[in-house]
N, C-alpha and C positions, 0 to 999 in steps of 0.2 A: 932610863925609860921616860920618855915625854909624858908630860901629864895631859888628858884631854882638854881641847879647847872647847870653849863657851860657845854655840850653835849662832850662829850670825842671822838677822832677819832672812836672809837672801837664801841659805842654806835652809832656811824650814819654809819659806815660802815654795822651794823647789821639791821640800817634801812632799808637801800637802798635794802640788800640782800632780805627782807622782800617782798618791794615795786616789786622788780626785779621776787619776787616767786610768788607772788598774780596776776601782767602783765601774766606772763605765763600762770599761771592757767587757769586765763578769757580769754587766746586767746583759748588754748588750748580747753576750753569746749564750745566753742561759734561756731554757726553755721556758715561755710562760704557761703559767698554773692553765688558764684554760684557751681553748683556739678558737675561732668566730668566722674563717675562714665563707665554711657551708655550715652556717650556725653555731650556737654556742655549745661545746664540748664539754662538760667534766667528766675527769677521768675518775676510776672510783678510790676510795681512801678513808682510810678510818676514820668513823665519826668525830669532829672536830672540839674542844673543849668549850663550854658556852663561854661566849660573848661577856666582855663587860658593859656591851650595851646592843643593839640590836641585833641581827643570828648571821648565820654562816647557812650559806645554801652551799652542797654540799652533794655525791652522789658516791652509793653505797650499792654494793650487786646489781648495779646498773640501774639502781631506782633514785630515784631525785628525794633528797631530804632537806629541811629546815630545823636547822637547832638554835634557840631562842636564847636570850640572857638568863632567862631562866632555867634553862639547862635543858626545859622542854624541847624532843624531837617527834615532828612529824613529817609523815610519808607525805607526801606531794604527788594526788592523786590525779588520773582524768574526771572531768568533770562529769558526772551522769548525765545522760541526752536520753531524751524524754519522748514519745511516740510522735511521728510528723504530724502535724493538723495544718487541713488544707485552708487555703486563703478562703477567705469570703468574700462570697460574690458580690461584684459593683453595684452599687444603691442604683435601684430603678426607680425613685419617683422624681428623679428629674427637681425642675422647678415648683415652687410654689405656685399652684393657680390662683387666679381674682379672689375666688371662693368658694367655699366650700366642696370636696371633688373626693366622692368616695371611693375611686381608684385611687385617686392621689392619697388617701390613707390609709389604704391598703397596700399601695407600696413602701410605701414609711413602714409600716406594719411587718413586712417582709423582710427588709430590707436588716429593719430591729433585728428580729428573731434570727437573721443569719448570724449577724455580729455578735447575737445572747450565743448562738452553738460555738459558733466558732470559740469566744473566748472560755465558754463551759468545757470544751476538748484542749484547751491548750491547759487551764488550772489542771483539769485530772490528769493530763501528760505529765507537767512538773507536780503533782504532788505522786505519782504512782513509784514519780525515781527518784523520791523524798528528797527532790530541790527546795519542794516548798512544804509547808507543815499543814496536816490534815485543823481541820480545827476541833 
């Protein structure tokens, strides 16, 4: 019975070529985890074990989750949208006159007080869909 011979450079280099063409193959024909196609896909899958450093986004009964290094999971919510508030109206006092011009401050005056409503409806829009915190 011959005893086995000692593997020649040439013989493992033809290995590895081998090992290196088979790797390929199976990535190459293998499905990837998620598709981007018409946007990014995940499919759903049991929640994943945390992270040794940053989290795993991650989708669960079709809902999108975040699991952290810490092991912490949360839901990945839509963001709450808060009631429409209309633009305010374009400043009507124009230029500054030579001097003094009690129209001209009272459209300044005006012009203020939209901008005060206007941004008074936008605070109570986001604090009503607690985007922002009451004080």
């Amino acid at each position: 019975m011959p005893l086995p011979q000692p593997e020649g450079f040439e013989d493992r280099f033809l290995a590895l070529e081998r090992k290196v063409n088979d790797l390929f193959t199976s990535i190459q024909n293998s499905g990837g985890f998620t598709t981007a196609s018409q946007g990014l896909i995940f499919p759903d899958q049991a929640t994943p074990a945390a992270p040794a450093s940053g989290g795993h986004l991650h989708a669960n009964g079709s809902q999108p989750y975040w699991r952290n290094a810490s092991g912490d999971i949360a839901l990945i919510q839509n963001f709450p949208q808060g009631d429409a508030v209309s633009d305010p109206a374009s400043p009507t006092a124009g230029s500054a006159p030579g001097s003094y011009s009690a129209a001209h401050s009272e459209a300044l005056r005006t012009s203020q007080q939209a901008l005060y409503t206007t941004l008074l409806a936008l605070v109570h829009s986001l604090r009503g869909e607690g985007i922002i915190a009451p004080f």
